[in-house]
N, C-alpha and C positions, 0 to 999 in steps of 0.2 A: 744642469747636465752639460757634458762638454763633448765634442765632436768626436767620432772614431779616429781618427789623426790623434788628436789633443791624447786623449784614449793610449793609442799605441805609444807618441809620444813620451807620455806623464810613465805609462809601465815599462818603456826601456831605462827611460832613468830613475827607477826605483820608487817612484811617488807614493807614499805610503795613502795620500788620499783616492789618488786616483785609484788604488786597488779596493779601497772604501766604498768607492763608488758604484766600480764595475761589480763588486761583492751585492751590493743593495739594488742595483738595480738586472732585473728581470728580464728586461727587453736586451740587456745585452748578453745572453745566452750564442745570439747566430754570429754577432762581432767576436766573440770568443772562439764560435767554430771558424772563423772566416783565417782569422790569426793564428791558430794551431795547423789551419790546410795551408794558408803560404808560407808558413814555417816549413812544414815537410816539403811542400815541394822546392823550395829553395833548396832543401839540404839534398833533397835528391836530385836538383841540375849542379847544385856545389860539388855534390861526391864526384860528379866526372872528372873533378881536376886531381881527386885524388885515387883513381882506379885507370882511369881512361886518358893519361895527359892533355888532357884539356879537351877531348873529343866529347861533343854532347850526344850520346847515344840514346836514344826516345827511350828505348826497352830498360838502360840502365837507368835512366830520369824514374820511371813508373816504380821501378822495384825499390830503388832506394828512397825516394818520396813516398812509399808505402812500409819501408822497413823504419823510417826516420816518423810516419804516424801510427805506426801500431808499440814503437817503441815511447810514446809519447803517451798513448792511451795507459800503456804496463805502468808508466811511471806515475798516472796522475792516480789509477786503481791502487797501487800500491803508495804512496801519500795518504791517501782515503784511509787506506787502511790499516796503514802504522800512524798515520796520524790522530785520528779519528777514534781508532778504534781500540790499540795497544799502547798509546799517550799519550793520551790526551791528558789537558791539565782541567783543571775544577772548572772553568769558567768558557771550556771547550763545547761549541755547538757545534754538530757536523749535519752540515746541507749541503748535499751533493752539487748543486746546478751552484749555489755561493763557491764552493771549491772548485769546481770546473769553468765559474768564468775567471774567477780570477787566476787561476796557475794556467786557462788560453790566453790570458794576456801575458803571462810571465813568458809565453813562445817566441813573443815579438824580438828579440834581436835576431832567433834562429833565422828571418829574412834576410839579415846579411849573410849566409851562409851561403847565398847565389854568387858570391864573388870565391868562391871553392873550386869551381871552374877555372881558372889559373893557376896551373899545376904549382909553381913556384911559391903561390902563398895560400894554397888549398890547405895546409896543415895550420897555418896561424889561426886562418881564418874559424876552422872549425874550433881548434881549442880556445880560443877567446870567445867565442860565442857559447860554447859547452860550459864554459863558466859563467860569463853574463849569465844565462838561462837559468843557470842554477842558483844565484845571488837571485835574481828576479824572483825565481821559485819561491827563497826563502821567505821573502818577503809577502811575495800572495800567501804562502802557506800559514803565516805567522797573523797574517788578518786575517782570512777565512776561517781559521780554527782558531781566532780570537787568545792566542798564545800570548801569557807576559814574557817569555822568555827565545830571547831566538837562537838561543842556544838549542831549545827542545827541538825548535825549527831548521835548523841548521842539521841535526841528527836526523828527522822524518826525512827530508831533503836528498841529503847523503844516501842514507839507506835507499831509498827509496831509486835513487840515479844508479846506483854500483846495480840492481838488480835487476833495473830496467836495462843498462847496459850490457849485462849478461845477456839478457832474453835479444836483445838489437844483435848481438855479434852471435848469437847461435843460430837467430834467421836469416843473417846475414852469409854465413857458413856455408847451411843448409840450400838456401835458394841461389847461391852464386853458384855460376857455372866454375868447374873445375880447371883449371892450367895445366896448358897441356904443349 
């Protein structure tokens, strides 16, 4: 068994074992939550560089670190359940806590999202990370529901992000104050 670092590590850079592991083992359920909460709130002190020119606003940090994890939760629910449940392949088990540690580890690059705060490369930063996460995704998705194909993985993924990013920019919408 290898350390939480090695852990974060091994799943930024795609380790197809390392997601083996965190899949199999149990105890790494609260590393998984620990990894999806500094994900969000990275993204929600990052978002100030993209709303707020670089100004870190406590209230803005809370709401977008709470819109970046309930849009995290829509994504990994709906995973579960195109993956899982509308195609899966013959050889598909779905255990929820194997799916949810492994796609909290796929959150780990969303920490660099704290360099978002820098108005000027607040937008690289976020789309380079939106994609790692989503590459990472694939890849936990594709061992946790024991997929031969990462194509299937790559579609559950997709889908899965385009809907979840709906629901993020509606309560994003919704709970931002208006301009005025």
């Amino acid at each position: 068994m290898t350390t939480f670092s090695h852990r974060l590590m091994g799943a930024s850079v795609l380790d197809v074992d390392t997601y083996e592991e965190v899949e199999a083992d149990r105890t790494a359920t609260a590393q998984a939550l620990v990894v999806v909460l500094a994900s969000s709130l990275a993204g929600g002190i990052g978002a100030s560089g993209l709303v707020h020119d670089g100004h870190v606003a406590l209230q803005g940090v809370f709401l977008w670190s709470a819109v970046a994890l309930i849009s995290w939760a829509a994504w990994a629910l709906l995973v579960f359940e195109i993956g899982g449940r509308l195609l899966p392949e013959p050889e598909t088990s779905v255990d929820v806590g194997e799916l949810l540690r492994t796609i909290g580890f796929s959150s780990a690059p969303g920490v660099l999202r704290v360099f978002g705060v820098i108005p000027a490369i607040a937008i690289p930063v976020f789309a380079l990370t939106t994609v790692w996460m989503l590459v990472a995704m694939v890849v936990a998705v594709r061992q946790a529901l024991d997929y031969r194909s990462t194509a299937r993985a790559i579609g559950v993924c997709l889908l899965g992000l385009v809907l979840a990013l709906a629901i993020a920019v509606g309560l994003g919408l919704f709970l931002t104050p208006p301009l005025s």
